[in-house]
N, C-alpha and C positions, 0 to 999 in steps of 0.2 A: 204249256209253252205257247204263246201268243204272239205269231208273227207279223201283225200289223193287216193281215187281211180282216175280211168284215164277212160275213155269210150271216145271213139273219134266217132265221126258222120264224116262221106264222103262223099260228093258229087262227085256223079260218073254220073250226070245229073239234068236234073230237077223232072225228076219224081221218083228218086231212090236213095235213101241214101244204107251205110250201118254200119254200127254197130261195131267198133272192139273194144272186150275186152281185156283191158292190162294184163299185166303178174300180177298175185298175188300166194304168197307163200302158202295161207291158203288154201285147196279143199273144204272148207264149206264156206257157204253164209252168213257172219257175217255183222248185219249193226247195227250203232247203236241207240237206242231207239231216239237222237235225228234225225235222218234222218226221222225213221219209224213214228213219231208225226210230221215231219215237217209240220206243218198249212198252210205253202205256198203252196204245193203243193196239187193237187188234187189225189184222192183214185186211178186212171187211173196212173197219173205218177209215184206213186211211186209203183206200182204194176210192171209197164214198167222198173225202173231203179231196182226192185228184177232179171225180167227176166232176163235183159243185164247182172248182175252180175250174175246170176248164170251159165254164160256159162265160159267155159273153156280159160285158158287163150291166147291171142290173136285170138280168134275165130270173123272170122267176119259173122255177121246177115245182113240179107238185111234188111231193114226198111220193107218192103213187106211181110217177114218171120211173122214178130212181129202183122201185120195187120191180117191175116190169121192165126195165131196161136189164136191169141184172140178175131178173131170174131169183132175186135173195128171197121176196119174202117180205110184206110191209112189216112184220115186228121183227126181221134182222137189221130193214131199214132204221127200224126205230131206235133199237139197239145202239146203231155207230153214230147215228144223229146223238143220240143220249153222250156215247162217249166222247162227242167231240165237242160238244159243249163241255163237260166236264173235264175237260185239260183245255182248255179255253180255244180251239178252235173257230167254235160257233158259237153268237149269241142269239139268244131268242128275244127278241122284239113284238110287238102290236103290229097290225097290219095299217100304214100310212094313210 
C-alpha cells in the first residue's frame, strides 16, 4: 500500500545505507490507520517507517543511526527496511 510518502534508502556501500526523508508540508506525523493495521508488515517495520517519518524534511539517517537508536540490531534494521519496500513503503534510489 503506497500512501503518497517518498523515503528513499542509498546505498552508499555494503554495509551502510542511509535514509532520506522527502519534503512534506505537514510538521506532525500523520499516518493513516490503514498503514498503522497494515498485517503485512511486522510491529518492527512499522515502528521503523513512524521513525523515518517523523524526521524532518529531507534529513538523511544512516541505517546505523536507526540500529542504535532502537537497540534492534543492523540486520532487524535491514529486515523492516527490506519489508517496507516490499509493500511499497520505501523506495531505494542512487545517492543524488
Amino acid at each position: 500500500m503506497w500512501c503518497g510518502w517518498s523515503i528513499w534508502l542509498e546505498f552508499l556501500g555494503c554495509e551502510m545505507s542511509t535514509i532520506t526523508r522527502a519534503p512534506s508540508k505537514n510538521p506532525f506525523l500523520l499516518m493513516p490507520q490503514a498503514t498503522v493495521r497494515d498485517s503485512r508488515l511486522s510491529y518492527r517495520a512499522r515502528g521503523v517507517l513512524a521513525r523515518l517519518l517523523s524526521n524532518a524534511d529531507g534529513y538523511k539517517m544512516p541505517s546505523s543511526q536507526l540500529a542504535k537508536e532502537g537497540g534492534e540490531g543492523r540486520d532487524a534494521i535491514r529486515k523492516s527496511l527490506n519489508e517496507l519496500e516490499k509493500f511499497g513503503y520505501l523506495k531505494y534510489g542512487k545517492k543524488a
